[in-house]
C-alpha positions in Angstrom: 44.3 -27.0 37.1 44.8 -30.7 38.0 45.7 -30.1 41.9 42.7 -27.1 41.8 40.4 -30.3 40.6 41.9 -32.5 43.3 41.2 -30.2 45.9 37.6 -29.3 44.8 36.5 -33.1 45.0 38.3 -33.8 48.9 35.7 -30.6 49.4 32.3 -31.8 48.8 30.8 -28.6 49.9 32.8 -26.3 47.5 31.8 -29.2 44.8 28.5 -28.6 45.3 28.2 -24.8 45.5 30.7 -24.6 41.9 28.1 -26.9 39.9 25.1 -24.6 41.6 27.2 -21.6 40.2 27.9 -23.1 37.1 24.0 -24.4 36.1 22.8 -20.9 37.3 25.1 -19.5 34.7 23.8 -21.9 32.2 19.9 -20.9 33.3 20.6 -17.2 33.0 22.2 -17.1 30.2 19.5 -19.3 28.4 17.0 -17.1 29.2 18.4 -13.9 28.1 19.1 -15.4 24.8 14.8 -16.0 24.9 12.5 -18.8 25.6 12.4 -20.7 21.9 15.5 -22.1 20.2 13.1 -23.9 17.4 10.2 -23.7 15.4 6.9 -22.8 16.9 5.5 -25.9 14.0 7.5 -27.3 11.4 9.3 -24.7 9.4 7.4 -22.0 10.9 8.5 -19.5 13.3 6.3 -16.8 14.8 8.6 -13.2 14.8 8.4 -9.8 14.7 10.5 -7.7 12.2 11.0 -4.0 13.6 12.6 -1.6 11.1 14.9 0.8 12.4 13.8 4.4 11.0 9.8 3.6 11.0 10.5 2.6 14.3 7.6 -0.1 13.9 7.1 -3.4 13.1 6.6 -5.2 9.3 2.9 -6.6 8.6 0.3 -6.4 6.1 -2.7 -3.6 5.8 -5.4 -4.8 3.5 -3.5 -4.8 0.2 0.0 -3.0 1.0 2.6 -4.6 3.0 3.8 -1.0 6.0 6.2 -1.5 8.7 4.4 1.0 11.2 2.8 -0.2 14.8 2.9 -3.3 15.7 2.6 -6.9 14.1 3.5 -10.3 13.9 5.1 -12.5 11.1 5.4 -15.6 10.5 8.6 -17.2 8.7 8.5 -20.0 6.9 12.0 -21.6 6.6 12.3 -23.3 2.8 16.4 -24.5 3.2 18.1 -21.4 1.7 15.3 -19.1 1.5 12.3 -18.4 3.9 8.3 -17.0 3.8 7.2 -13.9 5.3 3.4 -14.6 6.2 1.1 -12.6 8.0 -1.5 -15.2 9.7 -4.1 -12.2 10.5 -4.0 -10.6 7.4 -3.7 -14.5 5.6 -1.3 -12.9 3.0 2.5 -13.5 2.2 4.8 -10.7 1.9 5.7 -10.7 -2.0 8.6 -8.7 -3.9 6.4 -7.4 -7.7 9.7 -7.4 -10.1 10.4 -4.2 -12.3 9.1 -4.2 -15.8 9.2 -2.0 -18.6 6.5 0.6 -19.5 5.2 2.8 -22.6 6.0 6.4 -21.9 3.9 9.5 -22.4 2.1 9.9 -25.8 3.8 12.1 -27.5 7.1 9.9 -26.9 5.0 6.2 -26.9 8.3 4.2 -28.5 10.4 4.6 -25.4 10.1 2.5 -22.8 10.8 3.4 -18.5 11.9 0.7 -15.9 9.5 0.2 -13.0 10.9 -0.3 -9.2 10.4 -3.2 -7.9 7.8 -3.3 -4.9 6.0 -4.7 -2.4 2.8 -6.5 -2.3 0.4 -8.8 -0.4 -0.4 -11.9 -2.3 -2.9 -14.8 -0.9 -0.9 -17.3 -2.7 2.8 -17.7 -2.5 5.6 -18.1 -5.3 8.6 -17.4 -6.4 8.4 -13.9 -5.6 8.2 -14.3 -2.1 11.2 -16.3 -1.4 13.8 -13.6 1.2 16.8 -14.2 3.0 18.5 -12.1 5.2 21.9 -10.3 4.3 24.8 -8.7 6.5 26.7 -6.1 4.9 29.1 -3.7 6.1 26.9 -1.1 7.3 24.3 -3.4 9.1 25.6 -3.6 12.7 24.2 -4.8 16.0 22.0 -7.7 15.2 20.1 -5.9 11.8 20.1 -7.7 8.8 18.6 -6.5 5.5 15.7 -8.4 3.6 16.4 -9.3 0.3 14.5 -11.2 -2.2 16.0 -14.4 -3.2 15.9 -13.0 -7.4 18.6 -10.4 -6.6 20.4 -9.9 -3.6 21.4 -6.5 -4.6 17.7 -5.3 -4.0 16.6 -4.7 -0.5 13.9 -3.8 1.7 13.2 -0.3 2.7 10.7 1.9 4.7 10.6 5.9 5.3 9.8 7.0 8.7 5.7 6.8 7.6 6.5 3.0 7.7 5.6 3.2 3.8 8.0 1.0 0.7 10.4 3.2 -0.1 10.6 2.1 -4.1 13.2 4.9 -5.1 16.9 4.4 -4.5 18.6 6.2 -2.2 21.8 8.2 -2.5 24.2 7.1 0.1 27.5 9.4 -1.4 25.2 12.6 -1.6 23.5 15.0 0.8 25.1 15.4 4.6 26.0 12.8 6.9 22.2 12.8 8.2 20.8 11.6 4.7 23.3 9.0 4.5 23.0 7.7 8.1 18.7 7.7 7.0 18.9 5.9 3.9 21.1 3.0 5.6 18.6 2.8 8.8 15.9 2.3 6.0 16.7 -1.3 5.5 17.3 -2.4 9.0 15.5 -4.7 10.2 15.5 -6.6 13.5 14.2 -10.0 13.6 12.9 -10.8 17.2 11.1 -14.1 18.4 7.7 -13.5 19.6 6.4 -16.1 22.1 4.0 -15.3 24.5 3.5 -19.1 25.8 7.3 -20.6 25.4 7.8 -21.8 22.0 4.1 -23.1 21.7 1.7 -21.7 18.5 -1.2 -24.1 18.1 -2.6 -22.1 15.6 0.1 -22.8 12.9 -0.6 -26.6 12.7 -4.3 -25.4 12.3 -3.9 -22.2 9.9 -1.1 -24.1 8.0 -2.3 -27.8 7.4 -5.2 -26.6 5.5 -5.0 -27.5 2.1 -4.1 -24.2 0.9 -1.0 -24.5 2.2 -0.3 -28.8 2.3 0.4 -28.5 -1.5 3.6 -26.0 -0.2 6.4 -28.5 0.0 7.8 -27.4 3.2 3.8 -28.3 4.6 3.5 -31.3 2.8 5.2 -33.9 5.0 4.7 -32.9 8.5 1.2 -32.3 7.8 0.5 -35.7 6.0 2.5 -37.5 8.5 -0.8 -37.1 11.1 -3.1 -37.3 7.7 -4.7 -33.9 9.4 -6.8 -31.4 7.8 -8.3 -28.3 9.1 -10.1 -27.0 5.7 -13.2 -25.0 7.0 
């Protein structure tokens, strides 16, 4: 290796053709990985979440959170945890825990469990806090969403691009149904940038003062004592 570097710098030619190679690698590689390696503002990061048996992408219609057509998300990084926020729609993507019901009438004193669900909320909270999980039968860059309450529960569409609430039986049924009810909560996260890692929008949308009171807001957006409150 020593002599190959001796030999290389008596050849100025060959020096200047290996760094060429060698930043052309560098280039190439950089952007196949994609234009953004940060946050579009702040904590926020403009994505697209495509799950894998819908075969669309995770947003909010009026009141119900669907993961059919297209769409655009934002995350909102909070240290361990993150947002799911849906700028068009103005509504984070929420997790409504399981509680216990009253049954029929005629047997009123026992009580059924509720799935948990999700729902489109104006105004954030505990409930909204995911994080991504790898398990053994995500593979290829999908993760699951999970909400950051219990890491056990997790994210799921049919192929309507509707919640799936119930659970589904991995052991039972033919190799088919099992291979479904995994592909139900895959999901792959994908950068969207369609002007290099700029959004303008989120220091707008996101300083207002709806959101400033959110502490992952507060400082960056009472460092420039900004306000964009219509």
């Amino acid at each position: 290796m020593f002599l190959f570097c001796c030999r290389i710098l008596k050849q100025p030619g060959k020096l200047v053709f290996y760094l060429f190679t060698i930043m052309f690698l560098i280039v190439r590689d950089s952007h196949e990985l994609g234009p953004c390696f940060q946050n579009c503002f702040g904590p926020a990061t403009r994505i697209k979440i495509y799950n894998d048996v819908s075969q669309g992408y995770l947003h909010v219609n009026g009141t119900s959170v669907v993961a059919k057509g297209d769409g655009i998300i934002y995350k909102i990084s909070a240290g361990r945890y993150f947002y799911l926020y849906d700028m068009k729609a103005e509504k984070f993507i929420c997790w409504k825990r399981p509680h216990r019901t009253k049954g029929l009438r005629h047997n009123h004193n026992r009580k059924h469990k509720t799935h948990a669900s999700l729902v489109a909320r104006k105004v954030s909270n505990m409930n909204c806090q995911f994080m991504d999980k790898i398990d053994k039968d995500t593979a290829g860059g999908y993760v699951n969403l999970v909400p950051a309450f219990n890491k056990s529960l997790k994210m799921k569409f049919n192929m309507h691009g509707k919640f799936v609430s119930q659970e589904c039986v991995q052991q039972a049924g033919p190799v088919r149904h099992r291979n479904r009810c995994i592909q139900q909560a895959n999901f792959l996260i994908e950068v969207y940038s369609d002007d290099g890692c700029k959004c303008p929008e989120a220091r707008k949308h996101f300083c207002r003062s709806k959101f400033r009171k959110m502490k992952v807001f507060e400082s960056i957006c009472s460092r420039s004592n900004e306000t964009y409150d219509s």
